[in-house]
N, C-alpha and C positions, 0 to 999 in steps of 0.2 A: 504493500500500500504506500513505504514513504516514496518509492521509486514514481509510482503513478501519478504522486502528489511533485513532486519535484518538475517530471514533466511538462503537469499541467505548469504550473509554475514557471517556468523556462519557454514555451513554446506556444500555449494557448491561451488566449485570448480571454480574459477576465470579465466576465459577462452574465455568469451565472453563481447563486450564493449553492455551492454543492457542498450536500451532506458529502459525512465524512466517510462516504461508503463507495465500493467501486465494484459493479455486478459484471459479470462477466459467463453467466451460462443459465438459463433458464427453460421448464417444461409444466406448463400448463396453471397453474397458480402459484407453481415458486419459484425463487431466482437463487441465483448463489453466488458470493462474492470472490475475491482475492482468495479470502483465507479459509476457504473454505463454508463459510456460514450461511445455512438457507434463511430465507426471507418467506413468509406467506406476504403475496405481493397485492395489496389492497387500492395499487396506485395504478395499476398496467399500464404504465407510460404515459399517463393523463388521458385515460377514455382511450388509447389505442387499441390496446390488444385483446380486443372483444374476445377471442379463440380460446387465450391464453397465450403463451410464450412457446414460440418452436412450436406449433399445429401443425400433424405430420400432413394435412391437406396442402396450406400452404407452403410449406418448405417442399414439397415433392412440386406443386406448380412451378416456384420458383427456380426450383434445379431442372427439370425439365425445359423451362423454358428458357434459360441460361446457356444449354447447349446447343440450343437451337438460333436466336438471335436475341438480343439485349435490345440495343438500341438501332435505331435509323433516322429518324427526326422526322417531322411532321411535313416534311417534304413529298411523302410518299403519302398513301394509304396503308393505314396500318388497321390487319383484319379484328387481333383483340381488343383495339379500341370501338370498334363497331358492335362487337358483342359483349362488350362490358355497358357501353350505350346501352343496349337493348336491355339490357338483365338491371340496371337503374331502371329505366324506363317502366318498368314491373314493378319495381316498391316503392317508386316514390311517389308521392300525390300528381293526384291526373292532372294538373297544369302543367307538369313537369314535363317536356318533351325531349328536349337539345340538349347538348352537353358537350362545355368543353371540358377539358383534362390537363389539372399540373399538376404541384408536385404537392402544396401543402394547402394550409388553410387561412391563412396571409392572401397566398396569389388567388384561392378562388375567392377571398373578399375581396380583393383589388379587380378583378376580374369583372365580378359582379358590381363594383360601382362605377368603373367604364361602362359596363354594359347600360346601365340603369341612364348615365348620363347621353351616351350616342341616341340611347331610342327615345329619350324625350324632348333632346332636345334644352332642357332645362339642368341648374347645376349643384343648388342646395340640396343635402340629404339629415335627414331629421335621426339624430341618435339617441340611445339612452343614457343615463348615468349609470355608471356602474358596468358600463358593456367592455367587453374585452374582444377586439374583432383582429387583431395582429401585430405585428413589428414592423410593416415596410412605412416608410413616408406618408403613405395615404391611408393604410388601417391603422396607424398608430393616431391618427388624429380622428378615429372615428371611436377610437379608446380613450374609458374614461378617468383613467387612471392619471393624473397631471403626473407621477414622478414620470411617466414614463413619455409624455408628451412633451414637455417643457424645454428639455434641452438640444429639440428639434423644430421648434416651432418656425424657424426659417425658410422648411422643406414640407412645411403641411399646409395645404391649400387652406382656405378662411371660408370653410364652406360648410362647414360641419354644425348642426344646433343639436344642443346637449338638451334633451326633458327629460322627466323625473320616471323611471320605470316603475310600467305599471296604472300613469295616469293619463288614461283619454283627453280629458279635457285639457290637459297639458301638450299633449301632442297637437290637439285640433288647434291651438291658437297658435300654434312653432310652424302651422302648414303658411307658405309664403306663394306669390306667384310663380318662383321662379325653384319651388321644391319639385323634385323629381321623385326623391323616393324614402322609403321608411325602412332603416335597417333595425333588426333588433334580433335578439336571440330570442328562442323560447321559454327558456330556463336559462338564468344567466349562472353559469360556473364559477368562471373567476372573480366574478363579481359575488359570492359567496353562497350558491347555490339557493336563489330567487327564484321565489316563483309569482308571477301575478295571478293578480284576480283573473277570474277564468272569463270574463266580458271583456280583457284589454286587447287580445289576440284577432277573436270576430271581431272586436271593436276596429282595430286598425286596416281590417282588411274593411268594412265596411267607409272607413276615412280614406281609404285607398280608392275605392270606384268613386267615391263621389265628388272626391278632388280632383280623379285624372293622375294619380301617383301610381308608383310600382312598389309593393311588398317584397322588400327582401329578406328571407329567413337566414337567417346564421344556422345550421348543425351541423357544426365542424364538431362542438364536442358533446350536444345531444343526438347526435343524427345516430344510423346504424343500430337502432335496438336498444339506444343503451336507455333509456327511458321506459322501457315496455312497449313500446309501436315501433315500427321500425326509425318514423320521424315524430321528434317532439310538437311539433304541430297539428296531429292528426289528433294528441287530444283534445284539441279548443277546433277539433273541424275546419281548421284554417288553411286552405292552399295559399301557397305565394305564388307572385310573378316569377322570383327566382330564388330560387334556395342552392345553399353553399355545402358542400361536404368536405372532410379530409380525414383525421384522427384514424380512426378506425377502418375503414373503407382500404385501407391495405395492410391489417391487422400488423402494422409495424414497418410494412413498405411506404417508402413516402408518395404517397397520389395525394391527389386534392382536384376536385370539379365543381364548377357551378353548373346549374341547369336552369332551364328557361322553357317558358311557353313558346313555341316556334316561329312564332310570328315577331315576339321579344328579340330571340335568337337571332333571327333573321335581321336585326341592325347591324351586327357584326358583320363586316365584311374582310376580305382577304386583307392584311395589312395592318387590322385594326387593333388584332390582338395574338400573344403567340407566345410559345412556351419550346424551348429545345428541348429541353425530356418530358414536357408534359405526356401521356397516356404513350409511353413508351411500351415495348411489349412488354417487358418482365417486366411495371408496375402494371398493367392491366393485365396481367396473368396472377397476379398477386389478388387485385382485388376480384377478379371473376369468382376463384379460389376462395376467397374469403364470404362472398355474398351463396355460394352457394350454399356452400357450409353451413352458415347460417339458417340458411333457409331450412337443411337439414334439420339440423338441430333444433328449430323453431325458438332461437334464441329468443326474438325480442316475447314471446309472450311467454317463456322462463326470466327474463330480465325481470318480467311485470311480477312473477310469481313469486320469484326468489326476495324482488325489492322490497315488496310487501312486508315478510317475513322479517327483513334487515330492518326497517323501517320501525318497526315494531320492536324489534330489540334493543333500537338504539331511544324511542319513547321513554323504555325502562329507565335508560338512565337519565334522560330526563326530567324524570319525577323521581329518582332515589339520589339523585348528585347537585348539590348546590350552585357548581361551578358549572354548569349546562345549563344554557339560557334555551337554547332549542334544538329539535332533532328537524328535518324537514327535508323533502325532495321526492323523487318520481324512478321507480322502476330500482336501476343501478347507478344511479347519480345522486347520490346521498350527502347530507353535510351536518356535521353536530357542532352548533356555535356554542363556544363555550363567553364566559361572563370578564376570561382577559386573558390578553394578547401573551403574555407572558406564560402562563399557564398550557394555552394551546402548544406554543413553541417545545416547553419541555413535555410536555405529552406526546409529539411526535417522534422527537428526540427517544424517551424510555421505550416506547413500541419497537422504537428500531433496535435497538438494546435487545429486546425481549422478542424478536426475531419476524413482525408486521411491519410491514412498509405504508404509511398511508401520509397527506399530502395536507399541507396549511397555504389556505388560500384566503383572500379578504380580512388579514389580518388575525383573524381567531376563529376562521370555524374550518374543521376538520372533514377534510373533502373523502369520500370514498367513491374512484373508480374502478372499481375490479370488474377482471376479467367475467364476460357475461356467464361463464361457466363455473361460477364457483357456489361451493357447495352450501348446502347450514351449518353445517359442521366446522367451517373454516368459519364464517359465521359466527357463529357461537364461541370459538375458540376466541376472535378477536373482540369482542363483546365481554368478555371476561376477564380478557387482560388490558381491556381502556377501563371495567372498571376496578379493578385494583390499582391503576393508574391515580385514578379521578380521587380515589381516597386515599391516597397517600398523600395528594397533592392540596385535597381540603383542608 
């Protein structure tokens, strides 16, 4: 480990605050480190590795497909971009038609707000507080996080209006003449696992016809099952104009796409927009591999079962633990806000210790994104040891 650490130190780029952990081999909820130590992993890469780690479906796609051809670049027709198209095309809400292909969930938000501006013509996009949509130039200024905004504001366009998530009547007065479209997640992640009232979702699609704007969903890290539907939208019945995916969608391969209603689509033109490894084959061999799987397994309506279940256990300590302000969320997108900042921080710390990986987001609430395959029993095991945690810590 100090060897790893020196590296990074020496050679990489200081950018991330990294536990003091370094994994190196993983199979289906656990990972294992340098020295040896498994981890039951409650974080799967932040909502990616829906499968689990090393799912002999996708590593057998991607080794197959490795000897065959890698890449070629979007100069050509590439056939598994056309049948990973089609197999989207299948589970995502029926506005969804088009699909371009990159690599993560940055470029399909950036993607998606060119798109949104080319077709209407118009340049303002109405955001929320608390939204986290990426790190390039133009998602970070649709993020609502100021440290991360601030010491780029030279490179963010002045287009962006921040309202309160969650409040229609906040949105309705931010619509301008010259707004194009409404980004928002469905459940917001990094913003601490939020969820709105269940009228703000139709609401906005309903502010959307009759403004003349375009709905744009984010499920880069609700999308894929991991909420219990395959998209977090489909609980509030909401289609967008154009919805975003990545995380998951190549169960650890990097892809990322936005889709569009075809006529939406249809503003892109040759020129407008483009990606050298976007839907490359080995990432669209990766996600075909992963979507079907899926579908096998009928994960997202186990996400919903299993969540339930987790859901429920993490209430418990809601009401037996002082230091738990709330438990709340949907499916496998879970979050326990604990009452300080301080306290969250070394409770992720001791878990790691005591051999659970899970993730501090929005300050103090303890995010859970595990893989959609995990059991009650891992479950129960981690539930047992946050609360021996929680009480030692009261």
């Amino acid at each position: 480990m100090k060897r790893v650490e020196e590296l990074f130190e020496e050679h990489v780029a200081n950018t991330y605050k990294r536990q003091p952990l370094a994994l190196v081999s993983g199979q289906g909820m656990i990972v294992e480190d340098v020295r040896g130590k498994r981890y039951i992993d409650f974080v799967g890469g932040i909502a990616v590795c829906a499968l689990g780690h090393s799912h002999p479906a996708v590593v057998r796609a991607i080794s197959e497909q490795a000897r065959k051809l890698m890449h070629v670049s979007n100069l050509y027709y590439i056939p598994q971009q056309g049948q990973l198209a089609e197999l989207l095309a299948q589970i995502t809400p029926k506005t969804i038609e088009k699909f371009f292909f990159c690599n993560s969930g940055a470029e399909a938000n950036e993607g998606a707000l060119k798109l949104a501006i080319k077709h209407t013509k118009k340049k303002r996009i109405i955001v929320m507080e608390g939204s986290f949509h990426g790190r390039t130039a133009l998602t970070v200024g649709a993020t609502w996080k100021s440290s991360y905004r601030s010491p780029f504001t030279a490179l963010i366009p002045p287009v962006f209006d921040f309202v309160p998530y969650g409040n229609l009547s906040s949105v309705e007065m931010a619509i301008r003449e010259d707004t194009a479209a409404i980004l928002v997640e469905p459940i917001q992640g990094e913003g601490g696992v939020r969820i709105p009232p269940d009228d703000f979702l139709p609401g906005l699609r309903k502010l959307c016809d009759e403004h003349g704007l375009l709905l744009i969903i984010d499920e880069i890290q609700t999308g894929m099952g991991r909420t219990g539907r395959w998209f977090a939208c489909e609980h509030w019945k909401t289609n967008p104009d154009i919805l975003t995916v990545a995380k998951a969608l190549g169960n650890g391969f990097p892809i990322g796409c936005l889709g569009a209603a075809a006529e939406i689509m249809s503003s892109f033109t040759p020129g407008d927009h483009a990606s050298t490894f976007g839907g490359n084959p080995l990432a669209c061999a990766a996600a075909m591999a992963t979507i079907k799987t899926m579908r096998r397994l009928k994960l997202p309506q186990r996400a919903a079962r299993t969540g339930e279940y987790f859901l429920k256990r993490l209430k418990e300590l809601e009401s037996t633990h002082s230091c738990v302000a709330e438990a709340r969320g949907k499916g496998l997108l879970l979050g326990l806000e604990l009452n300080s900042s301080e306290t969250a921080k070394k409770t992720v710390e001791l878990m790691r210790e005591r051999g659970f990986l899970i993730n501090l987001t929005a300050d103090r609430v303890l995010r859970f994104t595990p893989p959609l395959i995990v059991e009650r029993y891992h479950i129960d095991a981690l539930v047992e040891a946050l609360a021996r945690i929680l009480k030692e810590l009261e």
